[in-house]
N, C-alpha and C positions, 0 to 999 in steps of 0.2 A: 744305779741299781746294783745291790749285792744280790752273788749268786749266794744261794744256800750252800754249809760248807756239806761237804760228803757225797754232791752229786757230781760225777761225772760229767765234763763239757758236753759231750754227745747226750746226752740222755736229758740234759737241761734243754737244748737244743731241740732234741725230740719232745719234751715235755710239752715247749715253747709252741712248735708246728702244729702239733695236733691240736691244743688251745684254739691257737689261730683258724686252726679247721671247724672246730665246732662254735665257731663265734662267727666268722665271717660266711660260710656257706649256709646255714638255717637264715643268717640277716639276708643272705640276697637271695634267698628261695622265698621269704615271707615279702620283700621287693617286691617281686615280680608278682607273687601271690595277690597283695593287695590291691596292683591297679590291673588287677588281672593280663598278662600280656599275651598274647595269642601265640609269638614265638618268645620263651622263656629264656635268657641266656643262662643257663642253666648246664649242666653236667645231664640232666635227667629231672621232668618236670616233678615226677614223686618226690617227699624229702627224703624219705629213709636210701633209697637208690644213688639219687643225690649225693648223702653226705656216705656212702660207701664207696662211689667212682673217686669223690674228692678227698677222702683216705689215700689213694693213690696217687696223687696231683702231688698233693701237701709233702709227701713220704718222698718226691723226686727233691721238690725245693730240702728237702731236709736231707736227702741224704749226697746232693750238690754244695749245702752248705758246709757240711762234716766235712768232707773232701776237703773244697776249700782251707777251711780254716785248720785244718790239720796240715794242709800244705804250706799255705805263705800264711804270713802276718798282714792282719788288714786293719790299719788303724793311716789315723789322719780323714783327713776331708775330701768328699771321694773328687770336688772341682781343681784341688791344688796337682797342679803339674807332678811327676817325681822324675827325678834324676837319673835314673837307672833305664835301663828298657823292660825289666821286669817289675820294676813299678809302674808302668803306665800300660803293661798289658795285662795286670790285677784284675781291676776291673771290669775290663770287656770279657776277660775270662770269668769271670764270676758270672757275669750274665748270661753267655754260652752257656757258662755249666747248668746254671739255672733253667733255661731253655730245654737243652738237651735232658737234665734232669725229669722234669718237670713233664713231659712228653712221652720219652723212654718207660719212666716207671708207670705212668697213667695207661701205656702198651700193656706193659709185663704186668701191671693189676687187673684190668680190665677184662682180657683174654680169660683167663679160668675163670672170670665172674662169669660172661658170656658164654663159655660151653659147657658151665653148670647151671646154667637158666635160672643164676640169682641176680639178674636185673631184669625185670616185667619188661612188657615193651612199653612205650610211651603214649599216656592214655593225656588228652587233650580236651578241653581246657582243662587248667589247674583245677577250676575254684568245683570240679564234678567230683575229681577225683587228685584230692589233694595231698591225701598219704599211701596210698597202695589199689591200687586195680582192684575193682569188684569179682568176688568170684562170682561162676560161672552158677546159673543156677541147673537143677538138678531135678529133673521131670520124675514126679512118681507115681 
């Protein structure tokens, strides 16, 4: 696969991430939607909440992989032995960072979602309330 020329690694990278955010979290929010599951594996049973927690998620994997790959060179087969000692601690780092990434930022995202009351609370089953909490009605 050629990169386009003129974009930055990091920003193709991010490009890449957030792709993968709005493809794979709406797939596994309609998942779980369709056979209706009573505990959702989910970020958050609404989508819009959902795919806002999983901004966060995506943004550690991406900014673990930047790291990364601005540090060491990762190429070759990630089964093949290397020779070095910092070739074979490549990859367990990489997943570390990934872990710790992935974790850490979904903290430091989440937090101002939650003490600005931009995540509803979790309204159960999906299939009632499948994009956003009903408001509250209004006696007149």
């Amino acid at each position: 696969m050629v990169a386009p020329a003129g974009i930055p690694d990091g920003r193709r990278l991010l490009i890449a991430t957030l792709a993968a955010c709005l493809v794979l979290e709406p797939g596994a929010w309609a998942h779980n939607f369709i056979r209706d599951a009573a505990e959702p594996a989910l970020f958050h049973p609404q989508l819009l909440p959902d795919l806002l927690m999983a901004a966060g998620f995506h943004a550690g994997w991406w900014l673990a992989w930047w790291w990364l790959l601005r540090r060491w060179r990762m190429s070759g087969p990630m089964g093949r032995p290397r020779t070095t000692l910092l070739g074979r601690w490549k990859y367990p780092a990489a997943l570390a960072a990934m872990c710790a990434g992935s974790v850490g930022l979904m903290i430091l995202w989440n937090l101002p979602l939650s003490w600005l009351d931009a995540i509803p609370p979790e309204r159960l089953p999906m299939r009632s309330h499948p994009f956003r909490q009903p408001r509250p009605m209004i006696a007149a």
